[in-house]
Each structure stands twice: as structure tokens, then as C-alpha cells.
LUMNU-369838 format. One record per residue (C-alpha): x, y, z; residue in one letter. Coordinates in steps of 0.5 Angstrom, whole numbers, padded with zeros to 4 digits, always signed. Layout:
BEGIN
XYZA/...
***
This chain:
BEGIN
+0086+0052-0390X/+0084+0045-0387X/+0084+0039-0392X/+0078+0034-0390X/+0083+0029-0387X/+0085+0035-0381X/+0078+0037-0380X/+0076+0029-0379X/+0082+0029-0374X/+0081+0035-0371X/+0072+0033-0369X/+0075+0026-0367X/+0079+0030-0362X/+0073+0034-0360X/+0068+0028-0359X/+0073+0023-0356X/+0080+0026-0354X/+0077+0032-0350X/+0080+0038-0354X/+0078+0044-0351X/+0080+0051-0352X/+0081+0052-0345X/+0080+0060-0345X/+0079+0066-0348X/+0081+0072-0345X/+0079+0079-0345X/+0085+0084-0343X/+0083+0090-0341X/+0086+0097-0340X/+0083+0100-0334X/+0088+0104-0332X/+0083+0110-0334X/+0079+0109-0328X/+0084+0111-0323X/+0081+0117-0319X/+0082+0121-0312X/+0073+0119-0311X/+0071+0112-0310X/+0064+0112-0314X/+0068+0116-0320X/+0073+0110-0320X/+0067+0105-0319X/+0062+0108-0324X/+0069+0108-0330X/+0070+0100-0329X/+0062+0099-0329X/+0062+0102-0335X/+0066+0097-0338X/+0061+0091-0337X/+0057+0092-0344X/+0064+0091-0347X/+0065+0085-0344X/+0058+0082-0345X/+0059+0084-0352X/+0066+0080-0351X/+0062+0074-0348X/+0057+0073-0354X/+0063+0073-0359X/+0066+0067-0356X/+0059+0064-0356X/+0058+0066-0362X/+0065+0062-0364X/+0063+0057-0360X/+0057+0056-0364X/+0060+0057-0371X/+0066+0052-0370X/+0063+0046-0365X/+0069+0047-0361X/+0068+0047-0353X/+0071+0053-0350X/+0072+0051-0343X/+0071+0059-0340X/+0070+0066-0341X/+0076+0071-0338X/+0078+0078-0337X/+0083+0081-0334X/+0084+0089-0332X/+0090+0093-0330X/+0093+0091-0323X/+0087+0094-0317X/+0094+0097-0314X/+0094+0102-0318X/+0087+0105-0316X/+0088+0104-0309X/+0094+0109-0310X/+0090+0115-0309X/+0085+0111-0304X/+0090+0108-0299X/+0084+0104-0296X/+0082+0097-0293X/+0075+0098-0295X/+0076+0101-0301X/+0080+0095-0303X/+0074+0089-0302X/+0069+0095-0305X/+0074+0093-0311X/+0073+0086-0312X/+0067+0086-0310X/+0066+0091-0316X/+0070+0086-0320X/+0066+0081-0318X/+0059+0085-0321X/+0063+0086-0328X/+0064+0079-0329X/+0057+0076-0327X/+0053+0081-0331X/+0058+0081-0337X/+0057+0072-0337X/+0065+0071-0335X/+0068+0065-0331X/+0073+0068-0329X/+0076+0077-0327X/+0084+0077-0326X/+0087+0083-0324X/+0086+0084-0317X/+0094+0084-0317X/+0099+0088-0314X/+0107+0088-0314X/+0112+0088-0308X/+0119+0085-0312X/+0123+0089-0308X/+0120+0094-0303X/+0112+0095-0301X/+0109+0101-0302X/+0103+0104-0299X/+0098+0101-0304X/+0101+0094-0304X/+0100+0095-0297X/+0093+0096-0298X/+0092+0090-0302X/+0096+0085-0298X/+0092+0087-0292X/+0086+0087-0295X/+0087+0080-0300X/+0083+0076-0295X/+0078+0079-0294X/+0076+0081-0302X/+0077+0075-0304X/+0073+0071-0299X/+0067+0076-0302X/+0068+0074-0309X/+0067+0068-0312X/+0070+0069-0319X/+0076+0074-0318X/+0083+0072-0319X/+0089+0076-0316X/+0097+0075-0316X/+0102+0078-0311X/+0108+0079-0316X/+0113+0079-0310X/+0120+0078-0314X/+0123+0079-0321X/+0130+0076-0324X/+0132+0083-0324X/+0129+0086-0317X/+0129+0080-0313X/+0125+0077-0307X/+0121+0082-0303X/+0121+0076-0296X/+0116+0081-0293X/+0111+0081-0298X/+0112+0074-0298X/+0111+0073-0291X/+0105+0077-0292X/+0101+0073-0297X/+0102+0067-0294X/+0099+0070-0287X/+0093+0072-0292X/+0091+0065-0295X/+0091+0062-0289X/+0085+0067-0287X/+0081+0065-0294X/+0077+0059-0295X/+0079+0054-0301X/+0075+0057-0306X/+0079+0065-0305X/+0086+0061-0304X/+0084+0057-0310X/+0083+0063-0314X/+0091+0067-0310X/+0097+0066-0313X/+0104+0069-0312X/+0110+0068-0317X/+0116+0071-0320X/+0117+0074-0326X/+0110+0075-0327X/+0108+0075-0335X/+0104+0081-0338X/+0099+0077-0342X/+0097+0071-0339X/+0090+0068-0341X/+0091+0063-0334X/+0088+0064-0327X/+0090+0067-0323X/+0096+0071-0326X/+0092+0074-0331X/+0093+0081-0331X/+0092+0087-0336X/+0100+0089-0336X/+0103+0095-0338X/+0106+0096-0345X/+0100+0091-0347X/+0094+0096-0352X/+0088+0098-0349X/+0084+0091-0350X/+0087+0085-0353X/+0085+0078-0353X/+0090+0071-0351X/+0087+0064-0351X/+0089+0058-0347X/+0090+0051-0350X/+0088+0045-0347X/+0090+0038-0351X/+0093+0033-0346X/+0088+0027-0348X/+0091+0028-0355X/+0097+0027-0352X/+0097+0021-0350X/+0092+0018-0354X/+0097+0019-0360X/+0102+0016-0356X/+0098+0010-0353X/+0097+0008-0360X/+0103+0010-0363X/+0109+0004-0363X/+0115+0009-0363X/+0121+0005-0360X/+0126+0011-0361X/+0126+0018-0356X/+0127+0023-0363X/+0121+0020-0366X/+0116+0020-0359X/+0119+0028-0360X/+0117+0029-0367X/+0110+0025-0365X/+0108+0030-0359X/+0111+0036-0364X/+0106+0035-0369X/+0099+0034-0365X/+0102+0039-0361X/+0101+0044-0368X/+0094+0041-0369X/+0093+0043-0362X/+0095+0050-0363X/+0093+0051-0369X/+0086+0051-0367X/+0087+0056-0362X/+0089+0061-0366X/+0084+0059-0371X/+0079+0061-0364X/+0082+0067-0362X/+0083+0070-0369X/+0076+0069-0371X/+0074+0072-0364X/+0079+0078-0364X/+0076+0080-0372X/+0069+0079-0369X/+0070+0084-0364X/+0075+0089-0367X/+0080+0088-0361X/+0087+0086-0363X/+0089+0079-0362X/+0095+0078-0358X/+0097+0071-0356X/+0096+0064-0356X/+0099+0060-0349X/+0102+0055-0352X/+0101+0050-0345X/+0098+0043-0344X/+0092+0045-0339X/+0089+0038-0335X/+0082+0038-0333X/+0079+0034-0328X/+0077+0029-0333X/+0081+0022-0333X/+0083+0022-0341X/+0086+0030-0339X/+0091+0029-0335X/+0099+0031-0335X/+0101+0026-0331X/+0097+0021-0336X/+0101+0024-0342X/+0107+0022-0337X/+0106+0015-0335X/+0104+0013-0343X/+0111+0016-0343X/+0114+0009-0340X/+0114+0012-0333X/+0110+0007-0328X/+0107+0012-0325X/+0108+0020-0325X/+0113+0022-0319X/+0118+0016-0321X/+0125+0017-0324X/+0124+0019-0331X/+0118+0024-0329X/+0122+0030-0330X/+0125+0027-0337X/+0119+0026-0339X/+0116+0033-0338X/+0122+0036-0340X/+0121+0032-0347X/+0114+0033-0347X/+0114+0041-0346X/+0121+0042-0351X/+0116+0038-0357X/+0109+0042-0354X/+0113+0050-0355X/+0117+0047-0362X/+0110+0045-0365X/+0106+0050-0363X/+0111+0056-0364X/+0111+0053-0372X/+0103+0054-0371X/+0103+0061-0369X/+0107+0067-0368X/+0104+0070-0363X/+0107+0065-0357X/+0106+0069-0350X/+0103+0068-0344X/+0107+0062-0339X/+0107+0057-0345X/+0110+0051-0342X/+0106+0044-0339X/+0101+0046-0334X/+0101+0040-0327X/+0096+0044-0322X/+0095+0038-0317X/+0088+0038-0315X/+0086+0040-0323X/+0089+0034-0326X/+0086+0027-0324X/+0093+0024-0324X/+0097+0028-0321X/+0091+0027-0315X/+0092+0020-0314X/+0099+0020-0314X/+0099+0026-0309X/+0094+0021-0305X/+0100+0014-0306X/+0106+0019-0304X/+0110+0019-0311X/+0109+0027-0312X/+0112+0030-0308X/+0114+0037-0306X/+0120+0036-0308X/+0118+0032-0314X/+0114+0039-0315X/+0120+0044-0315X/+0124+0038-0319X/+0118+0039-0325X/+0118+0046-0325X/+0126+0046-0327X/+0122+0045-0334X/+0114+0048-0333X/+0112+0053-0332X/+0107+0052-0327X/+0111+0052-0320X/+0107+0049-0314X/+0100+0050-0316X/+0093+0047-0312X/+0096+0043-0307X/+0093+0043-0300X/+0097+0046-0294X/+0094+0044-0287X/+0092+0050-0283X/+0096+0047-0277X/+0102+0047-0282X/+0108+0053-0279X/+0108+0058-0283X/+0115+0059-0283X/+0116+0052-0286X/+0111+0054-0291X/+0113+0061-0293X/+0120+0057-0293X/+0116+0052-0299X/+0114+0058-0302X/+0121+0061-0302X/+0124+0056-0305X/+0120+0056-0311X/+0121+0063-0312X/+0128+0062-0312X/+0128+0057-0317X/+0124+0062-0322X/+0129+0067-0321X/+0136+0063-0321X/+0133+0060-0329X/+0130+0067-0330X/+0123+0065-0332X/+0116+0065-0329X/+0114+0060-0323X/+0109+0061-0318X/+0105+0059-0311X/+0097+0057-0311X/+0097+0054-0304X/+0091+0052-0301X/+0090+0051-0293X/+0085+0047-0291X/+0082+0044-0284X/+0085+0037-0283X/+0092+0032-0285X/+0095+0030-0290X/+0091+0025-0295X/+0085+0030-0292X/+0082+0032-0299X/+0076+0038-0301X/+0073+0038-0307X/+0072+0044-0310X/+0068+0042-0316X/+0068+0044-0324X/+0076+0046-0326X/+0078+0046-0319X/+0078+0038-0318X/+0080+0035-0311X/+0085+0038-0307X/+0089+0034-0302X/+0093+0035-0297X/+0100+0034-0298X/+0105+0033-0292X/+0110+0038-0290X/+0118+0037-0288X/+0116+0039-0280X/+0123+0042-0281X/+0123+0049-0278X/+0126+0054-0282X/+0129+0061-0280X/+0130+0064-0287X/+0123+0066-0289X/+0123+0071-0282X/+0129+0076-0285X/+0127+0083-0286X/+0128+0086-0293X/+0129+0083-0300X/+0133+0077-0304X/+0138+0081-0308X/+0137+0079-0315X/+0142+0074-0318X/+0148+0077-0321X/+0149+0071-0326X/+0143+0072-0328X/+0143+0079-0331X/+0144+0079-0339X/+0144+0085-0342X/+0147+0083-0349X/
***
């Protein structure tokens, strides 16, 4: 139960902190559409539409009963590799997205995920399939999302299917490469774009929520006057609780109304373009000058330690990446410190040290090497393979030089282009894969 003091605090955060629920998510098996004829497999996945808008009018529904602003609609399906596996075609592959892509504009949804594959240790022939494809699928969508999972703590880092990607989002136009990622470790049930996917193990349906909440943040330490860092924790810990809790109130009450078990809440900051949500504000209001500086990386990690501490008290169904969300081109902050020069690639990997983030939405010229750029992205996966947790890649290649920026509009914001080393690097044209990092593997 609320008392009246929660419930006046919560609407301010509504009216003046822009706290949203960032998504609600739809995961669905259809695993049940694998079939050796293209129209069989394209007529079962159609057939899920009417659960979908079904699914649709509920969050709308919720929306309107509770007054809370709930960002966009999402659905996930099982990964396209496993219908491409007795279809081993190109074409086929594009006709799915396609067929995503229908799903999603007649059930009312913002967002599909699950146009994914998986290449950790070797590439088979549907992934193969998918990655010759990728391009080409997402170009004609304008709301499918797809990840490679190309590495795992316990399989590795498969160096062709990386390489392969990289050649693919170079082919894609901003708003399909803003919609492709690649990551390691890739988790089951995610509400984010782009790697929600419907993994295995997971029930027939189920529904994951996003939570926003950084201009509740910052607003509640900009106002606070605590001098001690204990006392900065347990201030983010509590409004990181609120937060949360707001979020499983919405999930639940969508997953009772639509008679789908609920499965997670993210516990994650997610920026928005908006000047007042923003990740690197919460850090400046922290004492960094500005985001990128020395300190950034404490302030991060005590800002994601108190958000999981609060927000796990506030829930038990914690899954998804769960940690503090910096897309570059999605929080106007770390915008502008792109654009000045204090973020950097190297700031970026340093933060993913403690996010959950990776390298998410920067700009890459199109006349970058792609060796130094799939050299970039194999640092990264590395890093998520070396901590055992899930880190990923969203580049977006873009005609221009570095400082040239492509508004993408809505969530996506302004993706700048962020400079490279010009350091050429060999490592990512080796053959095969990364041998998984014995020291990491825990058995008990």
C-alpha cells in the first residue's frame, strides 16, 4: 500500500522529474512457428498479432488508470536463427523482418526484439544466413531490433562473426544500425532494445519492465546537502526504491490484466534526450565538473551500487542488464560531453567497468578502418568476458567527421560522431575464436 505522503511524492515525480516507465515488454515464445515452408512459419507468427494488440490495449489501459507515462510498447520473440535453420536463405531472412515489422505496426508496438542469432564460438549455417542478411532486414524495418550474441564467459569471442557484423552495420542507414547490436553474455530477459530477445528456459509468454528515473536522481541530490558519501548512497538507494517500486506496481497490474506471468523489472537508469533525464547530470550533481572527468567512474559505480541495492529491496524479480544505462546519443549530457571532448572511447569502456551498458549509440565515420573498428568493439567484449557480465556494442556509422552529428529524433536523440585512435590494428583479422578465460570459470 501507498500512504498519501508516497503518492504526492510519486505525482511530483511524474509532473516535475520526468519519471516514466521506460517500457513494458511482451516476451513471446515463437518457437512454435519453425516450419521447413516459408508461408507456414510466416502465417504462425502473424497469428500472434491479436495477442499482441491484446497486450497493447492493457498497457494503455494501465496508463490511463494510474496516470503514469509509459515511454513504449515492446515484444520480444525467440531468436529469428532458429526459423532460418530449415530455410537457410537470404531472402527468407528479410521476409522475416519484414514479417516482424507487420507484427509490431498492426498490434500498436513501438519496438520487436528478436531478430538475433548466436555466434559465440563458431557460426552455423543459419547464423550465417542471419549475418549476410542483417543489413539488408534491418534497412526495410523501421522497428525491429536485433542482436548478434557473438561471445560468452563460457564459450568466448567468435573474431568471424564480429568482423562480420561490423561489415553489416556499415551497410545500414542510422536508423537500422541504431536498432543492431552486438554483446556478450547476452541475457535472457531483457526489456531494452536491442537485446531483448525471448530466450530459452524463459515461459511461453512473460511480461519484463524498464524503469526510468535519473531526473529523480538528480533532482533529490541537487536539493539534498549531504556532505558524507554514505549518506549520498542511502539518499540514491531510497528514490532508487520508489522508483522501482513503481515499476513492479506497473508490471504486475499489466501481467494480472492479461493473464501472462510477470517476470522482471530492470533495475536500470535509462536517460532520455530530455535535458532533466540524463545519467551524466545524476553524475555532475555528484561533484564531477563535468562527465568524463576524473571521479566519473566512482561516481558511476556508487550511483549503480545504491540503484541495485534500492531497487532490489523493492522487488524480487530483478533481471534483465540491471545497471546505469549511458547511450551516448540518448542522454543529452553525455552529448555534449561527446561534442567538448571529455567522453571518450576510452571513458566509455572505463564506465562499463561498473554499467551495464557497454559502447551504446555513438557515431562511427563511415571512412573509419574497419579493422580499428572491429579492434573497438573487441575490447569491449572482452571486458564483459574478463568481469563475467553483459556488455555490448551499438555503433552507428555515419557520413562525416568527427563532431558531425545525425539527428535521429524521439528516444534515439543526436548521435555525434566520436573520434578514433588512427591506430591500426591486426588482432581483429585472426581467424576462429577467443578461448573463454579460465579464471573466470565458477563452478562452486
Amino acid at each position: 500500500m501507498f500512504s498519501p505522503d508516497e503518492i504526492t511524492e510519486v505525482i511530483k515525480m511524474l509532473n516535475e522529474e520526468d519519471l516514466d516507465i521506460r517500457s513494458v515488454t511482451l516476451s513471446i515464445n515463437t518457437m512454435d512457428s519453425i516450419d521447413s515452408r516459408e508461408e507456414n512459419v510466416i502465417s504462425k507468427l502473424l497469428s500472434k498479432i491479436e495477442k499482441i494488440r491484446r497486450f497493447s490495449d492493457v498497457v494503455d489501459e494501465v496508463k490511463e488508470k494510474y496516470g503514469i507515462s509509459i515511454v513504449t510498447k515492446r515484444v520480444s520473440v525467440s531468436p529469428v536463427q532458429f526459423m532460418l535453420e530449415p530455410i537457410l536463405q537470404a531472402d527468407f531472412s528479410v521476409r522475416l523482418a519484414k514479417t516482424l515489422e507487420d507484427m509490431a505496426e498492426k498490434g500498436r508496438i513501438d519496438y520487436i526484439g528478436g531478430f538475433s542469432a548466436f555466434a559465440d564460438r563458431g557460426t552455423s549455417k543459419s547464423s550465417e544466413i542471419y549475418l549476410s542478411s542483417l543489413s539488408s532486414a534491418m534497412n526495410s524495418t523501421t522497428r525491429v531490433a536485433g542482436v548478434l550474441s557473438a561471445g560468452s564467459t563460457f564459450s568466448g569471442i567468435n573474431l568471424d562473426s564480429v568482423r562480420k557484423f561490423v561489415s553489416q552495420i556499415f551497410q545500414m542507414e542510422p536508423h537500422a544500425s541504431s536498432r543492431t547490436a552486438v554483446m556478450v553474455n547476452l541475457p535472457p530477459d531483457s526489456p531494452f532494445v536491442p537485446s531483448s530477445t525471448h530466450g530459452l528456459g524463459m515461459p511461453d509468454a512473460q511480461i519484463n519492465v524498464a524503469v526510468s528515473g535519473p531526473g529523480v536522481i538528480e533532482s533529490a541530490i541537487r536539493k539534498s546537502s549531504v556532505t558524507d558519501i554514505r549518506e549520498l548512497h542511502n539518499l540514491i538507494k531510497r528514490y532508487s526504491f520508489k522508483v522501482t517500486r513503481l515499476g513492479e506496481l506497473v508490471g504486475r497490474e499489466v501481467s494480472n490484466l492479461l493473464g501472462v506471468p510477470f517476470g522482471a523489472v530492470d533495475l536500470s537508469l535509462a536517460p532520455s534526450p530530455k535535458t532533466m533525464d540524463s545519467v551524466a547530470r545524476v553524475i555532475e550533481s555528484m561533484g564531477v565538473e563535468k562527465v568524463g572527468g576524473f571521479g566519473s567512474l566512482t561516481a558511476l559505480a556508487i550511483l549503480l551500487d545504491a540503484v541495485k541495492k534500492g531497487g532490489a529491496m523493492a522487488t524480487s524479480s530483478v533481471g534483465g542488464l540491471s545497471g546505469a544505462f549511458i547511450p551516448v546519443s540518448e542522454d543529452s549530457g553525455m552529448t555534449e560531453a561527446a561534442l567538448s571532448g571529455s567522453l571518450t572511447f576510452e571513458t566509455l569502456i572505463m564506465m562499463s567497468a561498473v554499467c551495464n551498458t557497454g559502447i551504446d549509440m555513438v557515431g562511427v565515420s563511415r571512412e573509419s578502418d574497419r579493422s580499428e573498428v572491429t579492434s573497438l568493439i573487441l575490447d569491449e567484449l572482452s571486458l564483459g568476458l574478463s568481469l563475467n557480465k553483459s556488455l555490448g556494442v551499438r555503433l552507428v556509422p555515419i557520413d562525416g567527421k568527427p563532431g558531425s552529428i545525425v539527428d535521429l529524433g524521439g528516444l534515439l536523440g543526436k548521435v555525434v560522431i566520436m573520434p578514433l585512435k588512427g591506430i591500426k590494428s591486426q588482432i581483429s583479422n585472426m581467424n576462429g575464436f577467443i578461448p573463454n578465460f579460465l579464471k573466470r570459470l565458477e563452478f562452486g
